[in-house]
C-alpha positions as CSV (number, residue, x, y, z in Angstrom):
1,X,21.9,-10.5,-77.4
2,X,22.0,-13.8,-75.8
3,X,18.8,-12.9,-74.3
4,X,17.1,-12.8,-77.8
5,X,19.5,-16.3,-79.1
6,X,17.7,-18.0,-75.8
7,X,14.5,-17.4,-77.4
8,X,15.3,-18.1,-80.8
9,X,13.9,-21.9,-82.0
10,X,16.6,-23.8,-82.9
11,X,15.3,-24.9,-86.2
12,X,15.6,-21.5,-87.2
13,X,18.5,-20.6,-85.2
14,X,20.5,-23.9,-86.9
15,X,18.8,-22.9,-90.5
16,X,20.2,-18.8,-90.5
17,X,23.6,-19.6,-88.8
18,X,24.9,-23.0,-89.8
19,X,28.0,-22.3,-87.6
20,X,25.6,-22.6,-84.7
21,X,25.4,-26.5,-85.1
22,X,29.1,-27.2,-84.0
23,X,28.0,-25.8,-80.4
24,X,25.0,-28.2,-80.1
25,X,26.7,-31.2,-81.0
26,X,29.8,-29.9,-78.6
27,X,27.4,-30.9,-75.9
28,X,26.0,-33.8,-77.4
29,X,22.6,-32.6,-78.2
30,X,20.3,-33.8,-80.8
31,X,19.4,-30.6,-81.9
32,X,20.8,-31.0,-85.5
33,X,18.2,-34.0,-86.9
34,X,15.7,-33.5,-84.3
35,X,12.1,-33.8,-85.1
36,X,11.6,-31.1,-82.4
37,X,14.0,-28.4,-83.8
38,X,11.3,-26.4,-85.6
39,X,9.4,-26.5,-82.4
40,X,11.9,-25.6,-79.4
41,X,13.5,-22.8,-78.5
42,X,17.4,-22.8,-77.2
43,X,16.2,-22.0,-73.7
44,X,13.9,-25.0,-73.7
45,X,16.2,-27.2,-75.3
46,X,19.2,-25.9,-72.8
47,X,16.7,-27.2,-69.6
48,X,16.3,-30.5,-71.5
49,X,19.7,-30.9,-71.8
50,X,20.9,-29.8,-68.0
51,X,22.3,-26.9,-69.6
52,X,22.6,-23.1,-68.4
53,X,20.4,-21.4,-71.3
54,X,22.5,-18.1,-70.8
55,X,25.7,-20.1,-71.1
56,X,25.0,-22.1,-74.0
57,X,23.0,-18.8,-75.5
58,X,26.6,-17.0,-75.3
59,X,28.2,-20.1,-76.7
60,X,26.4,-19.7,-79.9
61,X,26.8,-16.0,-80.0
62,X,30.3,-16.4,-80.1
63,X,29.9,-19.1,-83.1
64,X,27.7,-17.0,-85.2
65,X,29.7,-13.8,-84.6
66,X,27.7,-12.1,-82.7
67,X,25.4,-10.8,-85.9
68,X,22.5,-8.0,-85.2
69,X,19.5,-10.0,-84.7
């Protein structure tokens, strides 16, 4: 499942699990607010951030509850 969050925009990621947005500001991303939310995906934004994407993918798994995309 991380596999799919990676590739997930975050916009839309942010929008369908609001629990996700704890995580991002965890690590002091911009994600919440950002202009480029509805454009990136978590992979992306992970590699912007000098973040692993699987790691931080598995982070916000665990805060969404690990639904059924």
């Amino acid at each position: 499942m991380t596999d799919r969050i990676e590739h997930m925009v975050v916009g839309e990621l942010m929008t369908r699990w609001p629990d996700a947005v704890p995580v991002f500001i965890r690590h002091r991303m911009a994600c919440p607010g950002c202009v480029m939310a509805p454009f990136i995906t978590v992979r992306e934004a992970a590699h912007e951030y000098g973040l692993d994407p699987e790691g931080l993918a598995g982070e916000l798994a665990q805060a969404i509850g690990q639904v059924d995309l």
